[in-house]
DRENPASE-521459 format. One record per residue (C-alpha): x, y, z; chain; residue in one letter; residue number from 1. Coordinates in nm, 3 decimals. Each point is the difference from the previous one (the first is absolute). Layout:
BEGIN
<rolum <X,Y,Z>,'A','A',NUM>
...
This chain:
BEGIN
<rolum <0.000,0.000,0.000>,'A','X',1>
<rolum <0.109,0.360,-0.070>,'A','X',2>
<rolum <-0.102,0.315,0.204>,'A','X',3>
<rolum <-0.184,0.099,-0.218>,'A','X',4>
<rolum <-0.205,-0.300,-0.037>,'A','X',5>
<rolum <0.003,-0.013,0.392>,'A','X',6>
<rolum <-0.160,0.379,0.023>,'A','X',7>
<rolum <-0.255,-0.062,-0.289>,'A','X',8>
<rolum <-0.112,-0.303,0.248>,'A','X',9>
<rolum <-0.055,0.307,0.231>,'A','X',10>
<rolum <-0.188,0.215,-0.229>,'A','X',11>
<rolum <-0.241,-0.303,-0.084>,'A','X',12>
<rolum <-0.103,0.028,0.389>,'A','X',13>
<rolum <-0.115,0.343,-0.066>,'A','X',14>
<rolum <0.161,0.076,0.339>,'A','X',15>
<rolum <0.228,0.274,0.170>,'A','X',16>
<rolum <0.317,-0.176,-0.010>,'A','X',17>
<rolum <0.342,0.224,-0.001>,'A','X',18>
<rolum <0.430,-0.134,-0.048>,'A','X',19>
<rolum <0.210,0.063,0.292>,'A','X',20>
<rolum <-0.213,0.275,0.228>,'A','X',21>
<rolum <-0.185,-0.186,0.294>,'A','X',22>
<rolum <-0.170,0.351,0.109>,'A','X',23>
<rolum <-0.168,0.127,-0.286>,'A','X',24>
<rolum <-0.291,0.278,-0.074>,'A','X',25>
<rolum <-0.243,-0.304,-0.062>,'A','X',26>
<rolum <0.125,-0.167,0.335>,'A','X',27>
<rolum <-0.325,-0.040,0.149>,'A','X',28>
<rolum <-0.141,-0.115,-0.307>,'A','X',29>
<rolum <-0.056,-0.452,0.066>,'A','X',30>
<rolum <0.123,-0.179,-0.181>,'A','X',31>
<rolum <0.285,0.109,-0.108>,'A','X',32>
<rolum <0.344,-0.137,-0.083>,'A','X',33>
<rolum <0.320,0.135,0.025>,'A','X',34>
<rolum <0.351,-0.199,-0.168>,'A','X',35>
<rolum <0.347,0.084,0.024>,'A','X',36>
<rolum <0.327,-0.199,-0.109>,'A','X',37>
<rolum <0.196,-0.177,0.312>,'A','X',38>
<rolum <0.258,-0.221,-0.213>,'A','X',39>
<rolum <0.187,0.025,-0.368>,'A','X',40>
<rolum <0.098,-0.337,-0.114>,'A','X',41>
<rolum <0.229,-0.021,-0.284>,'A','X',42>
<rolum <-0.056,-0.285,-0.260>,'A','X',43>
<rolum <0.334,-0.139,-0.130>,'A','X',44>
<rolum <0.002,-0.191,-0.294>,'A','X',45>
<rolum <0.348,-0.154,-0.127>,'A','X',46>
<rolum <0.194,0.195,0.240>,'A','X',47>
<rolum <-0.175,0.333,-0.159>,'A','X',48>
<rolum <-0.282,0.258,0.122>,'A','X',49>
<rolum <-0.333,-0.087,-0.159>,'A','X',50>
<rolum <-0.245,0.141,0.190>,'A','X',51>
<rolum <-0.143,0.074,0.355>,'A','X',52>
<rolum <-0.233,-0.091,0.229>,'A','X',53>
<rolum <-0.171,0.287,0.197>,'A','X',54>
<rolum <-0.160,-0.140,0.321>,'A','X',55>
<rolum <-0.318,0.222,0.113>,'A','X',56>
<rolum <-0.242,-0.029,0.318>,'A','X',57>
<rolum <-0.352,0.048,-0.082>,'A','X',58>
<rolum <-0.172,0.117,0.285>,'A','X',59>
<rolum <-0.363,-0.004,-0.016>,'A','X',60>
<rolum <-0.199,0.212,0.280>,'A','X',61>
<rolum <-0.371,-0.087,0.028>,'A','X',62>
<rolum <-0.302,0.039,0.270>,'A','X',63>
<rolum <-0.039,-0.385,-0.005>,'A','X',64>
<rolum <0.230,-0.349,-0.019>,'A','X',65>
<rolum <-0.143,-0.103,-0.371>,'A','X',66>
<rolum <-0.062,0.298,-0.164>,'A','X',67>
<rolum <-0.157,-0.049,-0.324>,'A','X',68>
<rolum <0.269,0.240,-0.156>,'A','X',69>
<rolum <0.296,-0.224,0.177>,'A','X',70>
<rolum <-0.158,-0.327,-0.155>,'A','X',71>
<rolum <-0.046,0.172,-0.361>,'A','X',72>
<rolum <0.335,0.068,0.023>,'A','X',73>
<rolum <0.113,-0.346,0.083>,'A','X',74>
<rolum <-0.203,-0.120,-0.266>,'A','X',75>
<rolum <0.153,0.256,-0.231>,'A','X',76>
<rolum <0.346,-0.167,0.085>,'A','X',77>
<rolum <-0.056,-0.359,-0.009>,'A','X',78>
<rolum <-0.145,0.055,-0.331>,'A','X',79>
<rolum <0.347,0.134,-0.060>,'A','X',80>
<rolum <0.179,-0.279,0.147>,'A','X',81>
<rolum <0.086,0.184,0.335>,'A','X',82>
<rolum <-0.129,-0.216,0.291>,'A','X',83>
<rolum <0.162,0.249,0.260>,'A','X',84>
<rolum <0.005,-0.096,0.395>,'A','X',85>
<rolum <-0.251,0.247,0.124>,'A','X',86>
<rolum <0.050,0.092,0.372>,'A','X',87>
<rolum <-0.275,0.183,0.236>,'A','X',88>
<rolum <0.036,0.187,0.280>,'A','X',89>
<rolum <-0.292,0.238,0.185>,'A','X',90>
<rolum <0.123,0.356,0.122>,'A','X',91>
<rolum <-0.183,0.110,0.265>,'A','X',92>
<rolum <0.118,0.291,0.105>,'A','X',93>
<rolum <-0.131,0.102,-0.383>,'A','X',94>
<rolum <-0.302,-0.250,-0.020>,'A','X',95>
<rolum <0.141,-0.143,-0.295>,'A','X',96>
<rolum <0.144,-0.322,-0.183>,'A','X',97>
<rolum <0.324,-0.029,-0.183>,'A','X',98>
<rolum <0.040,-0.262,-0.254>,'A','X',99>
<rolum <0.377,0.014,-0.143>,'A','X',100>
<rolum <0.158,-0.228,-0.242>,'A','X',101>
<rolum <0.315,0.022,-0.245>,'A','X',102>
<rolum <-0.013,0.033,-0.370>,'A','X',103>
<rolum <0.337,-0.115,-0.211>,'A','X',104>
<rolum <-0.012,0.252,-0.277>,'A','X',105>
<rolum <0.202,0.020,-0.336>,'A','X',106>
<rolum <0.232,0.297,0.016>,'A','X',107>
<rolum <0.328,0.143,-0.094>,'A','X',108>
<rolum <0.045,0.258,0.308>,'A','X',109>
<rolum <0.378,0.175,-0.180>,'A','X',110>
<rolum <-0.232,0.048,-0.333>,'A','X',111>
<rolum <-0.186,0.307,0.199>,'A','X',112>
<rolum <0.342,0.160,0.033>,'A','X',113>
């Protein structure tokens, strides 16, 4: 999968989702998902750069465990051939859940130089 592939998954949820910035205008808009990269891989092939592999979180902030939203988007990636590991945790201090999972994405991060 490439990022852009991964954020037109986004836009198919018709949600506020945003890259990078946890604490955004829309932040008390649910749900809502916020991704940023944690981990560049590079992928050697013959002893040579080929490619990379850009490792994002997905966090996914809802008013409920199962959001409808949060199983679209699952659906949206398994039909993608992404079965991510999807864990949940409940905020309470916010009243909200947090479903986060990684996403291996397709990128070469020294071709934005």
């Amino acid at each position: 999968m490439t990022k852009s592939e991964l954020e037109n998954l986004f836009k198919k949820l018709e949600i506020t989702y945003n890259e990078g910035i946890q604490y955004m205008e829309k932040n008390d808009s649910y749900p809502r998902i916020v991704y940023f990269e944690y981990l560049w891989e590079d992928i050697l092939a013959s002893g040579k750069k080929y490619d990379g592999i850009v490792h994002y979180q997905v966090s996914f902030r809802s008013l409920e465990p199962r959001d409808p939203k949060l199983i679209e988007l699952k659906k949206l990636l398994n039909d993608s051939d992404i079965h991510p590991r999807i864990s949940i945790e409940y905020i309470k201090d916010k009243r909200e859940w947090h479903s986060y999972f990684a996403v291996e994405v397709i990128e070469d991060v020294c071709s934005s130089l």
